[in-house]
Each structure stands twice: as structure tokens, then as C-alpha cells.
C-alpha positions, 0 to 999 in steps of 0.5 A: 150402484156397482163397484168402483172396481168397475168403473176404474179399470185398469188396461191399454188403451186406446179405447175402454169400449172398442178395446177392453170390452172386446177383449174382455168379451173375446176371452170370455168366450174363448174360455167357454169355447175353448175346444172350438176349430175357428171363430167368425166375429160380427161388429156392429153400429159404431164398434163397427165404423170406428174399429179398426182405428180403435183397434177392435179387431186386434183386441180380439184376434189376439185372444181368439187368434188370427189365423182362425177368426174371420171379422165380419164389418157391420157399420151401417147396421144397429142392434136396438139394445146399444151402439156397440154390438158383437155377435161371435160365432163357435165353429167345430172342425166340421165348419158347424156351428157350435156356440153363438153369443150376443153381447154389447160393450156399453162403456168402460170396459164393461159388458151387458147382454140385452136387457140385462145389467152389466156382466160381473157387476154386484149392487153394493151401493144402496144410494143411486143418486147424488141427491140421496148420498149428498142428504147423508152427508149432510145427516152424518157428517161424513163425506162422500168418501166415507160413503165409498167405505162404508159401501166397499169395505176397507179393502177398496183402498188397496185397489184404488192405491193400485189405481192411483199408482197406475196413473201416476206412471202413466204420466211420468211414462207420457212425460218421457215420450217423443215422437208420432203416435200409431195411425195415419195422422201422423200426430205427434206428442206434445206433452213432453214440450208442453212440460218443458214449456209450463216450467219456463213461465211463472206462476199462474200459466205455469200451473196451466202449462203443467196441468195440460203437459199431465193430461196429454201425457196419459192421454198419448199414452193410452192413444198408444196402447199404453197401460192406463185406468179408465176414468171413467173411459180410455177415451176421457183417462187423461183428465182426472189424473192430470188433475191428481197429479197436479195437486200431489205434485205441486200441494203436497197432497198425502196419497191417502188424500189423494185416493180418497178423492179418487173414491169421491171422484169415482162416486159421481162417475158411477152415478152417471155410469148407473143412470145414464151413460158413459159410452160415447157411441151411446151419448156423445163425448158428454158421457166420457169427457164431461164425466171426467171433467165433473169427477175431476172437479169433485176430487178437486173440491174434497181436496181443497176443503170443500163441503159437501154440497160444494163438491156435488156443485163443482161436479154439476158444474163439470158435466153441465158445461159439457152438454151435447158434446159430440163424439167425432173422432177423426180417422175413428183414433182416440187422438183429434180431437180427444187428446186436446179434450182431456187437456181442456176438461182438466182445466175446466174441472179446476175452474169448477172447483174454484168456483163452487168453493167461493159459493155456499154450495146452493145452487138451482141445477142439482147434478141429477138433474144435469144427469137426466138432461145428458141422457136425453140430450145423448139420444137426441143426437143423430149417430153421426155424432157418437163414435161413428166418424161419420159427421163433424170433424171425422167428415170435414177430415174426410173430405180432405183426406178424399184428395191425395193432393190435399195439405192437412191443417189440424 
């Protein structure tokens, strides 16, 4: 497994695949064209049908400018290696060809030529699954964090420091904002009302209202371009912070604790993001919410005490509820129904934590195998239902949009 450097990027939203790993892949080709008179980029696949409403195309004119790159729109067309393809072109002054790449942004940010691992990604892991580092555990007595360190070193601290102070603004900054979000749905923010709300109740549906007001907080933040950490995408980021949050705000977790559930969180998204997927227009929203969720619910449970075969239960538990979740997003924006998603992931990972600490930890379905079920059941989807906006909710949205007559109810 690579780096949790990797996995918890920190960058604007809206989108760690349709945003950042365009970006990311605009500049590294600007860097190796740099003398180069204009550009033409292609999307492709599910880049291509949700782009514009995720802002891949000004991802990239910004780095490569507008006024000399030509974007090129391919939705119908799937490159076999994954989803979300780009092909960018290198012109010289004489209009001739120079330069001409191929790469795939495979979710949270990263990139991958074909049949190649990830670009700028080391194994530093030496375990790749949840069954391998919970035996350590056990053998050791050293919790999944410690695992963290003794893979990454000291210094990962400072980085997830770095991650943690990331999140924590972008809830203060999410709790601060009013108004309408950027795209034609005119949606408006809601967790500054959920916030005020959650203080007026008492115990129980107060520490709900807030738990939801922290995840809606990040989550319009990062569906307007604003600053925020993948986790383990910008599409799912509003699920493990809310959770974080919640507990720092409201039991007085150290920070340090607190970054150690981050690296114990981040474990289990990267066992996911190795042996599976955590792309969205690769296996559904599964790959993004339910990875949250069940990251969420493994923080959750190292806070709260729990033992190590707890956590990984609270972690199966977290991604086996969210199953054939599919990806549908309306008008192609990180909005509906993904900001309500992180709201309710964060409370289902605190439902899973609760869970697995009245249990032993034993249970029939390891968090292996849960993975193996979500990979499969991804490809099995049809690509209406992977970032594409073609089917479920984006269609129903369609057919209303289609009759300028019609009132929208959402």
C-alpha cells in the first residue's frame, strides 16, 4: 500500500477525480510541454458526461490557459483501462503535433497510466489487507495507528496535523456560509441552519443535528471550490470530519488522539483504494461514501476504546451497509444527492461504532471480504450509475429539467 499522503489530499473541491486528478495531470504535462504554442485535451467516459458540472474543463484551462487549449467532449466513448480517461495533445507554433499523453484519474486525485500503478505513489506498506495488520494487532498489541508509524515514520504526524487542521476550517468556514451554491440548481446551504437548529434540542437529537450541520458544513464547501481534504475523495469529504469533529468538540479528544484516528481511518480507506476502488465513475458511490463511512466508524471506534477486532468490525460494518450505492449526480454537481449522503454516512458511522463496541468484535463478514463484494458489485453496475448523470436520480432530474414549465421538488 502507498502513502497516506496519497490518500488524504489536501485541495478545492468539487471533485478529487474530475478536478484535482485533471489539474494534477494538466500541470504535469504543462511542465513537460512547456514551450509548446497550444493545447487540445479529450475527455473521456464518465470525466467527459459529468465535467462541466464538476468543473474539469476549468481545472484544466487554468493551468494550460484558455485562450490556447481546445477541450474536446467524449462521453459516449470508454477507454477500457478506466472510466476517466484524458488524452492531451502538445502543438508547436507550426500547429504540428509535438507531445501526446494518455492517463486516467482513478479517484482521489491520483493518476495512473494503463496498466501501471498510480503516478508518484511508493509501497511503503508491507500488509495490504485488513486481515494481515488486524493479526498484527493481535501478535503485538499495537494498534492500527501504530502500524501507521511504524510504516510512515515519525514525520506522517506533522502531515496529518496538517490534514486535521484542514478539516477543522473547512467546518468553521461551512458553518459561516449562507447563501446558493455554484450551478443551476440553485441549492442552498443548509448547515449553518442545521447548526443553529441542533443547539436548540436536547441531548440525543442535539448531538445528531450537530453531527449532520459538521458534514454539510465541509461538504458545501467543497461543492463550492472551497479548500478541503480528500477522504478518501471531495465527493465523500464531509463524513470523516464531521465525525472528528464531533467528538474533539464535544468529548474533548487530545489532537493527538485525534490524528491517530485519522492514520487508523486512513488505514482502511487505503485498503480499499489498493484492492478495490474508491473512484466513483469506477464502482458507484460505494467506493466513495461507503469508504467514508466505514473510515469514519474505525476513528470513531479507536477513540471511544475500542479493540482492535471492534474497529475493523465497526469498518466492515460501515462499507457493507453501503452496497450498490450508486453514483448519480444531478446536473453532474457534487450537490444532490451527495451532500445529503455524507450527512447520513457520518451518522451511520457512528451508529456502526456504537455497534461493534457492545460486541466482542467476532463476527462472520471480515472487512476483506466486504471489499471483495464492493469491487465486484461496482463493475456489475451498468455506467448509468457511476458518475455518468445518465440514470436514477440525474434522469428523473432530466426529464423535468426537459419542460421549462416544470417546478422542481428536491
Amino acid at each position: 500500500m502507498k502513502t497516506l499522503r496519497e490518500l488524504y489530499r489536501i485541495g478545492h473541491g468539487p471533485s478529487s477525480s474530475h478536478t484535482m486528478g485533471p489539474r494534477n495531470a494538466a500541470t504535469h504535462f504543462l511542465n513537460r510541454n512547456a514551450r509548446a504554442t497550444r493545447f487540445e485535451v479529450t475527455l473521456y467516459g464518465s470525466l467527459a458526461a459529468t465535467g462541466k458540472g464538476h468543473m474539469t474543463d476549468q481545472a484544466i484551462l487554468d493551468v494550460l490557459g484558455h485562450e490556447r487549449t481546445t477541450i474536446v467532449w467524449e462521453p459516449k466513448r470508454f477507454l477500457p483501462f478506466h472510466p476517466n480517461g484524458m488524452k492531451f495533445i502538445a502543438l508547436d507554433a507550426e500547429g504540428k503535433q509535438s507531445d501526446e499523453w494518455t492517463v486516467f484519474s482513478v479517484g482521489g486525485g491520483a493518476l495512473a497510466e494503463e496498466g501501471q500503478a498510480p503516478m508518484e505513489e511508493k509501497h511503503i506498506y508491507g500488509m495490504n489487507t485488513a486481515t494481515e495488520i488486524l493479526s498484527w494487532c493481535i501478535s503485538t498489541g499495537k494498534s492500527y495507528w501504530e502500524y501507521v508509524e511504524e510504516c510512515e515514520g515519525t514525520s506522517i504526524w506533522d502531515y496529518l496535523l496538517e490534514v486535521w487542521e484542514t478539516m477543522k476550517q473547512a467546518v468553521q468556514r461551512g458553518l459561516e456560509q449562507e447563501g446558493v451554491l455554484p450551478g443551476p440548481l440553485c441549492l442552498r446551504r443548509k448547515a449553518a441552519l442545521y447548526h443553529v437548529r441542533a443547539e436548540g434540542y436536547q441531548q440525543s437529537m442535539r448531538t445528531r443535528g450537530l453531527l449532520f450541520a459538521y458534514a454539510l458544513a465541509v461538504s458545501e464547501e467543497n461543492a463550492a471550490g472551497g479548500k478541503i481534504v480528500t477522504a478518501p475523495t471531495c465527493g465523500s469529504c464531509g463524513v470523516l470530519p464531521a465525525v472528528l469533529y464531533h467528538l474533539y468538540k464535544s468529548r474533548n479528544f487530545s489532537e493527538q488522539r485525534i490524528v491517530r484516528a485519522l492514520a487508523t481511518a486512513g488505514l482502511f480507506g487505503n485498503i480499499v483504494k489498493t484492492n478495490a476502488s474508491i473512484s466513483g465513475a469506477e464502482v458507484g458511490c460505494q467506493g466513495e461514501v461507503g469508504v467514508a463511512c466505514a473510515m469514519a466508524a474505525a476513528a470513531a471506534a479507536q477513540l471511544f476504546g475500542g479493540l482492535p477486532s471492534q474497529i475493523e468490525y465497526a469498518a466492515e460494518m460501515g462499507l457493507e451497509h453501503h452496497l450498490g450505492l450508486t453514483c448519480d449526480p444531478v446536473c453532474g454537481l457534487v450537490q444532490i444527492p451527495c451532500i445529503e449522503r455524507n450527512a447520513y454516512a457520518a451518522a451511520r458511522a457512528m451508529d456502526a461504532n456504537s455497534y461493534a463496541m457492545f460486541t466482542d468484535g467476532v463476527h462472520r463478514v471480515s472487512f476483506d471480504k466486504v471489499v471483495e463484494v464492493m469491487k465486484k458489485t461496482g463493475h456489475d453496475l451498468p455506467s448509468l450509475y457511476k458518475e455518468t448523470a445518465e440514470g436514477g436520480l440525474a434522469q428523473d432530474y432530466k426529464q423535468m429539467w426537459g419542460n421549462e414549465h416544470s417546478t422542481l421538488y428536491f
